[in-house]
PDB file with SEQRES, HELIX, SHEET and CRYST1 records, atoms N, CA, C and O in Angstrom:
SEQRES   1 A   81  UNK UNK UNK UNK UNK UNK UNK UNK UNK UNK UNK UNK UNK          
SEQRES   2 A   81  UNK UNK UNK UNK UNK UNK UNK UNK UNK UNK UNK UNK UNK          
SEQRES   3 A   81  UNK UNK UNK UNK UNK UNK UNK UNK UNK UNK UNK UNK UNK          
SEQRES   4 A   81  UNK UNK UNK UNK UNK UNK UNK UNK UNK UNK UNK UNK UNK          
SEQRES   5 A   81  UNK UNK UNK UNK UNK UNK UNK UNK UNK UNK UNK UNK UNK          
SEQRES   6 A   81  UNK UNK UNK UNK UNK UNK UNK UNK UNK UNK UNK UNK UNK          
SEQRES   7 A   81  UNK UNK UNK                                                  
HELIX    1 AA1 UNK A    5  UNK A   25  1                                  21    
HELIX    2 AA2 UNK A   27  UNK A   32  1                                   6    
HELIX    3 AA3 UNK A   56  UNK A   61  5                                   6    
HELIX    4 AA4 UNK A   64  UNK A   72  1                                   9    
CRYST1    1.000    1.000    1.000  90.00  90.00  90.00 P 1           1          
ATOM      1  N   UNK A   1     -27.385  23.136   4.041  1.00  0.00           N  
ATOM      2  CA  UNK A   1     -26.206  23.555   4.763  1.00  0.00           C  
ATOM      3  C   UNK A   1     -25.681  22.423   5.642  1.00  0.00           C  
ATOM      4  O   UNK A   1     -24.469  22.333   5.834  1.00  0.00           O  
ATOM      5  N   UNK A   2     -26.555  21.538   6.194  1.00  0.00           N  
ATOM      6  CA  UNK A   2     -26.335  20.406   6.898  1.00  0.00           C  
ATOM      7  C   UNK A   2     -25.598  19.127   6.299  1.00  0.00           C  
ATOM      8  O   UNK A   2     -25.096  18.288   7.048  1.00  0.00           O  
ATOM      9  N   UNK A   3     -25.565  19.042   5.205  1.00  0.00           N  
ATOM     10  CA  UNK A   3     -25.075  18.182   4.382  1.00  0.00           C  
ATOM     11  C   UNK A   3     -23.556  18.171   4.612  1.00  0.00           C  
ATOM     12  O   UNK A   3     -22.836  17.427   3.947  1.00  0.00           O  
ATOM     13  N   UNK A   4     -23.227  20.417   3.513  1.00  0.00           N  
ATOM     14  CA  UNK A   4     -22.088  20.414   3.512  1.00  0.00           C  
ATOM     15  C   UNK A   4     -21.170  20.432   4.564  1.00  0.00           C  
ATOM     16  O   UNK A   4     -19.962  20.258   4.405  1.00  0.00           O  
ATOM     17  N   UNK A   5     -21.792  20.668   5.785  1.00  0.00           N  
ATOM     18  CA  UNK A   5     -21.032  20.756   7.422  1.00  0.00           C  
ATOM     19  C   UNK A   5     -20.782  18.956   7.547  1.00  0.00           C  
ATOM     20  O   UNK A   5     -19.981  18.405   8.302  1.00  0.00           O  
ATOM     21  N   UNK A   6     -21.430  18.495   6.875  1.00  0.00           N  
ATOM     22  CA  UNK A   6     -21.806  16.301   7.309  1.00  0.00           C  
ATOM     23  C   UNK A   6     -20.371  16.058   6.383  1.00  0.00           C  
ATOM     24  O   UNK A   6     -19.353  15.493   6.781  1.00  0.00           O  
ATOM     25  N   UNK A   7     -20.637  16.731   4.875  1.00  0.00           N  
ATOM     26  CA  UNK A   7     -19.606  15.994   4.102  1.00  0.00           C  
ATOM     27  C   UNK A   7     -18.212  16.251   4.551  1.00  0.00           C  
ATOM     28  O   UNK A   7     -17.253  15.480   4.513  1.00  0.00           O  
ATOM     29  N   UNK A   8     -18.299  17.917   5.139  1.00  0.00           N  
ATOM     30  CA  UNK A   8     -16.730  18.117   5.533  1.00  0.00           C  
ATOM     31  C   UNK A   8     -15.761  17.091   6.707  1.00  0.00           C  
ATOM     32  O   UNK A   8     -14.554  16.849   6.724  1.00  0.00           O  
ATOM     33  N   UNK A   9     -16.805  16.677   7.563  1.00  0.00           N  
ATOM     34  CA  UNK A   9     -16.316  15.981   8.775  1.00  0.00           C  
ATOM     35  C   UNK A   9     -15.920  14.766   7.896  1.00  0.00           C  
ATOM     36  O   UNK A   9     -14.781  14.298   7.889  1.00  0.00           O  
ATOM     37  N   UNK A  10     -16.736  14.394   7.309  1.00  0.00           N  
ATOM     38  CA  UNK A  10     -16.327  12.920   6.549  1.00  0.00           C  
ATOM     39  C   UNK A  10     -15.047  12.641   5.616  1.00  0.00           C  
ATOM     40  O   UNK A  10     -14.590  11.558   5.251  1.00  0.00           O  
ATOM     41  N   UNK A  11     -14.596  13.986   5.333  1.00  0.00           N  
ATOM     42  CA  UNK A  11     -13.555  14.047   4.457  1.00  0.00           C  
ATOM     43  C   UNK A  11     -12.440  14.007   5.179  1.00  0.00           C  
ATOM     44  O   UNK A  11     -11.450  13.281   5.078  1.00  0.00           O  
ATOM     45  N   UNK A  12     -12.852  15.347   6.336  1.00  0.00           N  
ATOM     46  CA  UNK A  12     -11.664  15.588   7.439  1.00  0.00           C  
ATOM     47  C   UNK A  12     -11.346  14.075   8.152  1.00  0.00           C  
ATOM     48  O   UNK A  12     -10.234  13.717   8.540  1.00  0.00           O  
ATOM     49  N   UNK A  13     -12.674  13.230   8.232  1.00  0.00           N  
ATOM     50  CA  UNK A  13     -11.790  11.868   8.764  1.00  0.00           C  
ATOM     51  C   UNK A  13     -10.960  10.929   7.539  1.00  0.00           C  
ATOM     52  O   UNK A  13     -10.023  10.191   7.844  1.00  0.00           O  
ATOM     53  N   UNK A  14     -11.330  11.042   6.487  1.00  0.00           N  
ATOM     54  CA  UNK A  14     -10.872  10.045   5.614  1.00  0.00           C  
ATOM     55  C   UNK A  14      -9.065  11.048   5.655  1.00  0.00           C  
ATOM     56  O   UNK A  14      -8.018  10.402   5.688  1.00  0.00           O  
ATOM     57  N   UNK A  15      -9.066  12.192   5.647  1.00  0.00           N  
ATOM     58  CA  UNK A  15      -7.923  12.936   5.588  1.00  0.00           C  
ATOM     59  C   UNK A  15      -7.156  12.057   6.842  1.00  0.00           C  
ATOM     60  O   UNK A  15      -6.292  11.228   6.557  1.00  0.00           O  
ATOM     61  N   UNK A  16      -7.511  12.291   8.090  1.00  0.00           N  
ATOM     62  CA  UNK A  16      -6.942  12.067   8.994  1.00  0.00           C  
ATOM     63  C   UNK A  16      -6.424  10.062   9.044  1.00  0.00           C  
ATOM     64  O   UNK A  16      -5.468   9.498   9.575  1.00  0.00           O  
ATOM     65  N   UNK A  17      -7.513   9.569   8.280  1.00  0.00           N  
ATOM     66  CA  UNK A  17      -7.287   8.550   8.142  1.00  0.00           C  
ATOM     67  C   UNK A  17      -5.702   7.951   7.489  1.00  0.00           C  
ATOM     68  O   UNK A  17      -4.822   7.214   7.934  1.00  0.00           O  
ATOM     69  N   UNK A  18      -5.952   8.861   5.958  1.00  0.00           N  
ATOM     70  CA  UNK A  18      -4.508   8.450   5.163  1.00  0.00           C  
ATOM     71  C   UNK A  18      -3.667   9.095   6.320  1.00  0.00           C  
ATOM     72  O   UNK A  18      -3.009   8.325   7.019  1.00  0.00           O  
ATOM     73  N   UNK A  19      -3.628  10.609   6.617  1.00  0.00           N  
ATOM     74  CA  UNK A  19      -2.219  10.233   7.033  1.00  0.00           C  
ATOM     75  C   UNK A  19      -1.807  10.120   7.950  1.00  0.00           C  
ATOM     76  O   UNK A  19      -0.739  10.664   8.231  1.00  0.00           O  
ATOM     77  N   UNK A  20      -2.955   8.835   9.407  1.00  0.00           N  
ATOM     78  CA  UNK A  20      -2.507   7.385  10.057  1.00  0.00           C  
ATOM     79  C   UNK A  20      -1.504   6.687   9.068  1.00  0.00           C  
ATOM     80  O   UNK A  20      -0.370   6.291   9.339  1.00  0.00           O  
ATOM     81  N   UNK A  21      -2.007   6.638   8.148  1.00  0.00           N  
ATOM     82  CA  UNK A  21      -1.667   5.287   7.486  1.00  0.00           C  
ATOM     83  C   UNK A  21       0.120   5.545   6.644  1.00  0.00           C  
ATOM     84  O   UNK A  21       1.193   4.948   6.730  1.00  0.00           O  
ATOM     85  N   UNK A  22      -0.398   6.802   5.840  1.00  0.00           N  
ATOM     86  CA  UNK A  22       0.762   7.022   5.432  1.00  0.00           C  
ATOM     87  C   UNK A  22       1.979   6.864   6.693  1.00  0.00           C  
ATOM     88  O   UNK A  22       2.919   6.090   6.513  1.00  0.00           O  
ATOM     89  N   UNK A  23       1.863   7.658   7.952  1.00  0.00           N  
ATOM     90  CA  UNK A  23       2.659   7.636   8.662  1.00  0.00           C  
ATOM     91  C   UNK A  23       3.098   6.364   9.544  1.00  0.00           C  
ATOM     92  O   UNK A  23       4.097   6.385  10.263  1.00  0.00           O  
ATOM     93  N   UNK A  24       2.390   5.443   9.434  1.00  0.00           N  
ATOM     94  CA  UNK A  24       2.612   3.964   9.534  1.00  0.00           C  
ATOM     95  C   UNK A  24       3.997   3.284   8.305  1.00  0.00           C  
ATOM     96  O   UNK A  24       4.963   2.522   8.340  1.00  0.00           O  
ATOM     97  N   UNK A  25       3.423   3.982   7.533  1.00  0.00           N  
ATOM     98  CA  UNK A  25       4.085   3.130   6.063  1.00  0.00           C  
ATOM     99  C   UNK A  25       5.720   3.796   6.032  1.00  0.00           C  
ATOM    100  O   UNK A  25       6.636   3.114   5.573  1.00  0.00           O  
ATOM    101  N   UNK A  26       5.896   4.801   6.420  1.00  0.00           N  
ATOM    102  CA  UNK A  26       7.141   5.740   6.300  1.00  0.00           C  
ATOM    103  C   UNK A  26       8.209   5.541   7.662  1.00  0.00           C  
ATOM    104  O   UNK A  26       9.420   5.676   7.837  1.00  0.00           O  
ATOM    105  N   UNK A  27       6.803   5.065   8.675  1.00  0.00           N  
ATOM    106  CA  UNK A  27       7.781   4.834   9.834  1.00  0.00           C  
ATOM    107  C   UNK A  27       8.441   3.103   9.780  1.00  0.00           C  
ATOM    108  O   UNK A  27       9.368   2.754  10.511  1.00  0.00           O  
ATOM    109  N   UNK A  28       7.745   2.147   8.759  1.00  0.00           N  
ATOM    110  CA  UNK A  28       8.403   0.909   8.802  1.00  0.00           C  
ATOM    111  C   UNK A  28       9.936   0.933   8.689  1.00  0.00           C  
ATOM    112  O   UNK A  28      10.535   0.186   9.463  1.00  0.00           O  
ATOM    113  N   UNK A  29      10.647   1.668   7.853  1.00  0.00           N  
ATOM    114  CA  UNK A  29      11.553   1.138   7.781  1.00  0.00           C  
ATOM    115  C   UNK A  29      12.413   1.898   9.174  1.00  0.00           C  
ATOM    116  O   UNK A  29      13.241   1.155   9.700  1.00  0.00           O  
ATOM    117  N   UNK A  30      12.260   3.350   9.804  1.00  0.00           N  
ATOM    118  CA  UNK A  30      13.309   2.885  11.003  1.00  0.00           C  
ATOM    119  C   UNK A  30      12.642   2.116  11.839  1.00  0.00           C  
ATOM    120  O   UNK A  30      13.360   1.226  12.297  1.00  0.00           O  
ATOM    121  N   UNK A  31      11.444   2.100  12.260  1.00  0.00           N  
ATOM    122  CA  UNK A  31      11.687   0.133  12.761  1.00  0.00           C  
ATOM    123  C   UNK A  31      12.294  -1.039  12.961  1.00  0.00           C  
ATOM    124  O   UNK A  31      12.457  -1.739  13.960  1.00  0.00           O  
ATOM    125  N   UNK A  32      12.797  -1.190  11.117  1.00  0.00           N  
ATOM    126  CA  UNK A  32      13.197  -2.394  10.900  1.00  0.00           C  
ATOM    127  C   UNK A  32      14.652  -2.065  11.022  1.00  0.00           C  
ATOM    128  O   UNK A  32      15.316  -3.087  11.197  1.00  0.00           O  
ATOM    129  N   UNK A  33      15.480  -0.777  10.980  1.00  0.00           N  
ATOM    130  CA  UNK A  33      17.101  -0.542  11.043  1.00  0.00           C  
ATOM    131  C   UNK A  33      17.508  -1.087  12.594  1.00  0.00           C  
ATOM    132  O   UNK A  33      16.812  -0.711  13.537  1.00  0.00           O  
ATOM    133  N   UNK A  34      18.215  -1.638  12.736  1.00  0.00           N  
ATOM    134  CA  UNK A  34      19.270  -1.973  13.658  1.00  0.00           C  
ATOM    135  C   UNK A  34      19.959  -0.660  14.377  1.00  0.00           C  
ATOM    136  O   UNK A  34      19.771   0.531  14.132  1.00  0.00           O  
ATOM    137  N   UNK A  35      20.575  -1.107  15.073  1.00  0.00           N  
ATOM    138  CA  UNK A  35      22.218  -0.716  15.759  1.00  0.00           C  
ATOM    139  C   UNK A  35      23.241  -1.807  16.072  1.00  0.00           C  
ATOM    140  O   UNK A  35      23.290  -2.684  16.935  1.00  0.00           O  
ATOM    141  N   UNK A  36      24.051  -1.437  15.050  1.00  0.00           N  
ATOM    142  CA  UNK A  36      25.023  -2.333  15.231  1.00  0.00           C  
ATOM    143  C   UNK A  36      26.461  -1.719  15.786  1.00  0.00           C  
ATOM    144  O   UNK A  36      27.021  -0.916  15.040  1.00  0.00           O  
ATOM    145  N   UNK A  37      27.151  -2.078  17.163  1.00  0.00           N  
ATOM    146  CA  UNK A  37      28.369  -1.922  18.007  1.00  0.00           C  
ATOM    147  C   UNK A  37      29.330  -2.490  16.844  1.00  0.00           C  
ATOM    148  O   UNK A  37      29.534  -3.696  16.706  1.00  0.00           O  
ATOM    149  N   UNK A  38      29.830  -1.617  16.121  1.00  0.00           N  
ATOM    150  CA  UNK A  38      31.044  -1.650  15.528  1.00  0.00           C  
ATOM    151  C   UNK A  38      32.414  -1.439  16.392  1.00  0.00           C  
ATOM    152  O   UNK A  38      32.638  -0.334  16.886  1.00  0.00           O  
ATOM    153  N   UNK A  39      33.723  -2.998  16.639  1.00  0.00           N  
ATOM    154  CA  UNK A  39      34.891  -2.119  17.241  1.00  0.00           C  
ATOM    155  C   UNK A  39      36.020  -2.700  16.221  1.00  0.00           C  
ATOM    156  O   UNK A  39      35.978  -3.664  15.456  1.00  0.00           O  
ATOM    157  N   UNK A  40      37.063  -1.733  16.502  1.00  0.00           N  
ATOM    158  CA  UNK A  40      38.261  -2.146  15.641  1.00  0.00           C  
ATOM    159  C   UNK A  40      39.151  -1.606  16.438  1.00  0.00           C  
ATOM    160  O   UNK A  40      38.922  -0.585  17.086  1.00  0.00           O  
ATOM    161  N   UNK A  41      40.200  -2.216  16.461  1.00  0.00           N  
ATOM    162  CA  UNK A  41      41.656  -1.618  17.251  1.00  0.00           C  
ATOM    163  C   UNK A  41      42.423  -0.959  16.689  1.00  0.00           C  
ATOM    164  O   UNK A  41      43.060  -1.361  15.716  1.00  0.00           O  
ATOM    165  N   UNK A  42      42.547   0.519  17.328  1.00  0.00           N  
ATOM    166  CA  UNK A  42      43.354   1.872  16.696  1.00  0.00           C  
ATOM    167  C   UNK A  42      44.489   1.660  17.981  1.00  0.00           C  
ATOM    168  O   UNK A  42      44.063   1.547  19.131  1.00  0.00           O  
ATOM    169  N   UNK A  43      45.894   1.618  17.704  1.00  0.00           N  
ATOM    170  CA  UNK A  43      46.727   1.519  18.503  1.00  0.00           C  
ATOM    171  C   UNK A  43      46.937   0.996  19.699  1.00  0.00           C  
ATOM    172  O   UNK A  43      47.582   1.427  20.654  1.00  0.00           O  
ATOM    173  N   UNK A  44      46.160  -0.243  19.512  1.00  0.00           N  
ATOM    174  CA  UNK A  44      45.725  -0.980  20.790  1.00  0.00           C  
ATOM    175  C   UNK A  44      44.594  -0.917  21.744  1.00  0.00           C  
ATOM    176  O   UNK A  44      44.262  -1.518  22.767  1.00  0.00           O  
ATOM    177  N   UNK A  45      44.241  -0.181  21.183  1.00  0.00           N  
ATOM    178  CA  UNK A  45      42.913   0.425  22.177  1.00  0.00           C  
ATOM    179  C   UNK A  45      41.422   0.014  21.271  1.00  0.00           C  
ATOM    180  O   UNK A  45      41.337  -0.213  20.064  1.00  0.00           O  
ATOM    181  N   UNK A  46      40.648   0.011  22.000  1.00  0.00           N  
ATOM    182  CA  UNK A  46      39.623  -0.762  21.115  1.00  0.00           C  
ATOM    183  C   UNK A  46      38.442   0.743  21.348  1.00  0.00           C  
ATOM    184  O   UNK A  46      38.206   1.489  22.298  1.00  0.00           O  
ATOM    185  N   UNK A  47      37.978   0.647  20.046  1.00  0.00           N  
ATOM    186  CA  UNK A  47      36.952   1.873  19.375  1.00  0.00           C  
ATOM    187  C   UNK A  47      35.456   1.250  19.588  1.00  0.00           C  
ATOM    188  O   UNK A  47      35.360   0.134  19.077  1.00  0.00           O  
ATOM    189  N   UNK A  48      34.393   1.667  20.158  1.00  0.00           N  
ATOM    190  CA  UNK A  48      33.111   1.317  20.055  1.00  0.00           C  
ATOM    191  C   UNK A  48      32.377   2.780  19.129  1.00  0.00           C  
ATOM    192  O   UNK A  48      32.941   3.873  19.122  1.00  0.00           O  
ATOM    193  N   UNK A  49      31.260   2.553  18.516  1.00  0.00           N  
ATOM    194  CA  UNK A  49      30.012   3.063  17.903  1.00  0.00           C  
ATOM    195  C   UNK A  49      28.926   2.402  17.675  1.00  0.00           C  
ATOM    196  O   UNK A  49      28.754   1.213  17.941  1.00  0.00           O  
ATOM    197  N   UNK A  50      27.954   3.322  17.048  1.00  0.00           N  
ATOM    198  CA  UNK A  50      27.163   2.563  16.423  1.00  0.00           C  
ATOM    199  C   UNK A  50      26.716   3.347  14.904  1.00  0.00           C  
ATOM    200  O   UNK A  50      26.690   4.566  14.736  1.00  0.00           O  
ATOM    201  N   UNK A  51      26.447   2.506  14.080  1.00  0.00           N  
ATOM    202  CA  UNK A  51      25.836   2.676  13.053  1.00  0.00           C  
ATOM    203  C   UNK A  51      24.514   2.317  12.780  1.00  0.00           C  
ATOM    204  O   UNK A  51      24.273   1.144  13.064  1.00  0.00           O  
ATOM    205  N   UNK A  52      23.118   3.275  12.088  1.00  0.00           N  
ATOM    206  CA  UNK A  52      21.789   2.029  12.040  1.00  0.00           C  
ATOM    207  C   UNK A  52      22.273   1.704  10.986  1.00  0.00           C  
ATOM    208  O   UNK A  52      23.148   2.433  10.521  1.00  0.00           O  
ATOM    209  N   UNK A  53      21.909   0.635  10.340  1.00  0.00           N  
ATOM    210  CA  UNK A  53      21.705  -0.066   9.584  1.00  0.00           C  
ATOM    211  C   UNK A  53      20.547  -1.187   9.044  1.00  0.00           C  
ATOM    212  O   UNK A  53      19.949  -1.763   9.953  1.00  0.00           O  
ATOM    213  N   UNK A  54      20.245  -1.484   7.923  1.00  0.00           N  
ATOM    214  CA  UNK A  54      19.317  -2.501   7.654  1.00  0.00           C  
ATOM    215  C   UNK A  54      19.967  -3.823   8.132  1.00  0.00           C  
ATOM    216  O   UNK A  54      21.194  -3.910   8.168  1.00  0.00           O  
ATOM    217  N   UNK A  55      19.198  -4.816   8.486  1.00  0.00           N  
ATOM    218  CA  UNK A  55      19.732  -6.190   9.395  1.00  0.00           C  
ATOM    219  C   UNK A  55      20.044  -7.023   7.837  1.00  0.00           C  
ATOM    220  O   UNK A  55      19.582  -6.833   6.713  1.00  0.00           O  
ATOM    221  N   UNK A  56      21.169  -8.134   8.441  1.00  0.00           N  
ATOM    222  CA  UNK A  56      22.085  -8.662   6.903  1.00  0.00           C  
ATOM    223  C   UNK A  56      21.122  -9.272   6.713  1.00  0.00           C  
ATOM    224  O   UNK A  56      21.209  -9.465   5.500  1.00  0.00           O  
ATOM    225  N   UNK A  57      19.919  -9.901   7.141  1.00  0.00           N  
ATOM    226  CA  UNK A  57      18.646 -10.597   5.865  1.00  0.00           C  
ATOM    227  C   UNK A  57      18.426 -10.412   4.911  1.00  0.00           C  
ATOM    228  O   UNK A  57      18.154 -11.208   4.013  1.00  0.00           O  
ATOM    229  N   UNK A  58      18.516  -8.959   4.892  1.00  0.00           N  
ATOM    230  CA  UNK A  58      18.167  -8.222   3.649  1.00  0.00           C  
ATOM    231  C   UNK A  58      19.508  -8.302   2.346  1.00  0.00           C  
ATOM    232  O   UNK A  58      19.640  -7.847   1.210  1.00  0.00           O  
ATOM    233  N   UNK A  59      20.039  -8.846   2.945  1.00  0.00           N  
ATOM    234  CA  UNK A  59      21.358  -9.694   1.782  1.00  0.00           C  
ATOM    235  C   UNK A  59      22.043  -8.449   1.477  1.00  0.00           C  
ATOM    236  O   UNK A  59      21.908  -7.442   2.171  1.00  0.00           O  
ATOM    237  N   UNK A  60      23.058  -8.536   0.047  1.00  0.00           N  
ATOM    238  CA  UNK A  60      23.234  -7.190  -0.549  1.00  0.00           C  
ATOM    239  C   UNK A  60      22.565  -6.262  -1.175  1.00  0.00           C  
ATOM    240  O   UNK A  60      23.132  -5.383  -1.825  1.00  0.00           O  
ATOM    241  N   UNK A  61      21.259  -6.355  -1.049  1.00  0.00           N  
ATOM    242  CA  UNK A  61      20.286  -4.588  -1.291  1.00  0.00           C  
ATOM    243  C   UNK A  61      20.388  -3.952  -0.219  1.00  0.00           C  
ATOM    244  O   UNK A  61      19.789  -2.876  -0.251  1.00  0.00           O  
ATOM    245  N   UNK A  62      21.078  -4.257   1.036  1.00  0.00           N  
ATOM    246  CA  UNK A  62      20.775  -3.386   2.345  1.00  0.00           C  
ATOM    247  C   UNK A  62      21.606  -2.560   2.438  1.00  0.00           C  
ATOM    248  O   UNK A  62      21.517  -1.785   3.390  1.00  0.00           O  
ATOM    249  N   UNK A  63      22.789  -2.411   1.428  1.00  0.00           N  
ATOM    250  CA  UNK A  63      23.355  -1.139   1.171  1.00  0.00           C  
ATOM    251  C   UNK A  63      22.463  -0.255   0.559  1.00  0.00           C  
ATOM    252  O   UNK A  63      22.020   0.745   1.124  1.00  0.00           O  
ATOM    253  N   UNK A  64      22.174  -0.611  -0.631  1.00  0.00           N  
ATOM    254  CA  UNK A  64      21.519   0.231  -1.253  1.00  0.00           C  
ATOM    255  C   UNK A  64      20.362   0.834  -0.469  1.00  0.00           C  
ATOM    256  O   UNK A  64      20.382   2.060  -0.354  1.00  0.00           O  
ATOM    257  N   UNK A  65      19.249   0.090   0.149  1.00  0.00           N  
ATOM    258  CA  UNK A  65      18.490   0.529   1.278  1.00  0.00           C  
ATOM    259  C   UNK A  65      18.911   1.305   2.075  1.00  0.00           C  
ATOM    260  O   UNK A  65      18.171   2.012   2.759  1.00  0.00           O  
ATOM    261  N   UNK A  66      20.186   1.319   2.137  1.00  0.00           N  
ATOM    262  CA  UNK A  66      20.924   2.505   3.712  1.00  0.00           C  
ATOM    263  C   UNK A  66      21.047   3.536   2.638  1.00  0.00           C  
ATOM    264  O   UNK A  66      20.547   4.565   3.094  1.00  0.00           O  
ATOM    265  N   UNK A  67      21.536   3.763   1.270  1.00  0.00           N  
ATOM    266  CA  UNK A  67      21.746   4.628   0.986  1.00  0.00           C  
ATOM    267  C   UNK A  67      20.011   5.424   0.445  1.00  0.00           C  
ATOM    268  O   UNK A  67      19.959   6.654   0.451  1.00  0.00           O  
ATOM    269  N   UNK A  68      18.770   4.641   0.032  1.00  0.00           N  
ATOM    270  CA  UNK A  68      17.646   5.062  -0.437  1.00  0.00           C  
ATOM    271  C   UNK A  68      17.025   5.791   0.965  1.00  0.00           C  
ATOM    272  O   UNK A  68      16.332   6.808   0.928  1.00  0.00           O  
ATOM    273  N   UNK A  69      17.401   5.086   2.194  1.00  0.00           N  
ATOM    274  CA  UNK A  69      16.868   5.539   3.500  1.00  0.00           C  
ATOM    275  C   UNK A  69      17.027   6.910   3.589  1.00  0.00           C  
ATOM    276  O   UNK A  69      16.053   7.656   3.485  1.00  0.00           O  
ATOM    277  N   UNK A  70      18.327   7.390   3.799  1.00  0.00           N  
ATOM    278  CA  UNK A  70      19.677   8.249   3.586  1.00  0.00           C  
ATOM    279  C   UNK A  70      18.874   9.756   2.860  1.00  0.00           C  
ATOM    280  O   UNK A  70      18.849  10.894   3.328  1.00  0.00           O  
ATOM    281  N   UNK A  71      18.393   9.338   1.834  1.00  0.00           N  
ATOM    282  CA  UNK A  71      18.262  10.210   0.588  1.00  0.00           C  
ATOM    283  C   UNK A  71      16.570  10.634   1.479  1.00  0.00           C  
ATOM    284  O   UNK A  71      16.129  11.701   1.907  1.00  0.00           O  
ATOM    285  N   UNK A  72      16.111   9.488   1.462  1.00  0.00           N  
ATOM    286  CA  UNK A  72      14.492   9.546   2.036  1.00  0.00           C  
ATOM    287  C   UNK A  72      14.308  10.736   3.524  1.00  0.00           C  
ATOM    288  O   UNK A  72      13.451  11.587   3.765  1.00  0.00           O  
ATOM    289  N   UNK A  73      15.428  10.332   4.218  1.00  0.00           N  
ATOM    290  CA  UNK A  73      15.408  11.543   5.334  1.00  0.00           C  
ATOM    291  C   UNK A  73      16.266  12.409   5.074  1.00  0.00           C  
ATOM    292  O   UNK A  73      16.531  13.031   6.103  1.00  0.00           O  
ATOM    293  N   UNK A  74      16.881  12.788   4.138  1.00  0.00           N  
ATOM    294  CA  UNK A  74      17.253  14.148   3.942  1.00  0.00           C  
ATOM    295  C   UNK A  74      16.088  14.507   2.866  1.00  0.00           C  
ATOM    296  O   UNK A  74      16.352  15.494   2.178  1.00  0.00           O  
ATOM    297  N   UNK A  75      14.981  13.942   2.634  1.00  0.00           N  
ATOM    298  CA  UNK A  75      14.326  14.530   1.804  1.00  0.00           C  
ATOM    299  C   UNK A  75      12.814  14.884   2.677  1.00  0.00           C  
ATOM    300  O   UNK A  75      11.802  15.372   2.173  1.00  0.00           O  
ATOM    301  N   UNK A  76      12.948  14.605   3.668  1.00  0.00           N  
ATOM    302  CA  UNK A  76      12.309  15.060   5.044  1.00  0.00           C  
ATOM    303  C   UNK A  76      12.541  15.879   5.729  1.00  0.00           C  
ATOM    304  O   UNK A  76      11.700  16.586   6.284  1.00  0.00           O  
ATOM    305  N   UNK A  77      13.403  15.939   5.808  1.00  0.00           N  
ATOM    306  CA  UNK A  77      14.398  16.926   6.594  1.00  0.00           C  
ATOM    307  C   UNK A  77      14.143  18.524   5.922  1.00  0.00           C  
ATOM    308  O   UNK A  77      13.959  19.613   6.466  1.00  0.00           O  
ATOM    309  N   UNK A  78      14.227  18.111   4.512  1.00  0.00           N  
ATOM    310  CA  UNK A  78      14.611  19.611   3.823  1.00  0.00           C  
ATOM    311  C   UNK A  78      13.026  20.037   3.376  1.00  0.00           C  
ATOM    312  O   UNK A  78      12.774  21.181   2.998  1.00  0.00           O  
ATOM    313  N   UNK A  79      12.257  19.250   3.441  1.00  0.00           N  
ATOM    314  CA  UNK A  79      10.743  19.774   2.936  1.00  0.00           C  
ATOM    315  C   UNK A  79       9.973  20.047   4.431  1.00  0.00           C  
ATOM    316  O   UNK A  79       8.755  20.223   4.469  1.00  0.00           O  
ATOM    317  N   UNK A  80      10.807  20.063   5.647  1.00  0.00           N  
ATOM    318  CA  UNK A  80       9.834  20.510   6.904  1.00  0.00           C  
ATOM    319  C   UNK A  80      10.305  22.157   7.046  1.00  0.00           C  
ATOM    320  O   UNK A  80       9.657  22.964   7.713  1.00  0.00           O  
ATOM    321  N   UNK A  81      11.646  22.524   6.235  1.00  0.00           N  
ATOM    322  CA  UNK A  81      12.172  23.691   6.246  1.00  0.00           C  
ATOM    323  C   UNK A  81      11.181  24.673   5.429  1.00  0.00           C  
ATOM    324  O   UNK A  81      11.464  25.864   5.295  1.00  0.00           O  
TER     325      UNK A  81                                                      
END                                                                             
């Protein structure tokens, strides 16, 4: 009986272990998104926001990345429901 009470703890840590890790790996990319102060002039008056975004290093895949991000948290979003 001592065993199976030994093996469960050992599992329950390797469990707890991945998902440290997983949740490391999922949180990199908002990390790495920005905020970028977008302004443009609407009738003279100047507009501030922000948008996140991936930083321009990431060349032209960082659209596509905003849009895979995009998809990735609405696919979070709808599986905590």
């Amino acid at each position: 009986m001592r065993n199976i009470w030994l093996g469960s703890i050992g599992r329950a840590k390797k469990v707890i272990a991945v998902i440290w890790v997983m949740s490391a790996l999922f949180a990199i990319p908002t990390a790495i998104r920005i905020d970028y102060n977008f302004n443009d002039s609407l009738l003279g008056d100047r507009v501030y926001w922000c948008a996140r975004e991936f930083p321009e290093f990431f060349g032209p895949s960082r659209k596509i990345l905003n849009k895979i991000y995009a998809v990735y948290q609405n696919l979070g979003f709808f599986s905590l429901r």
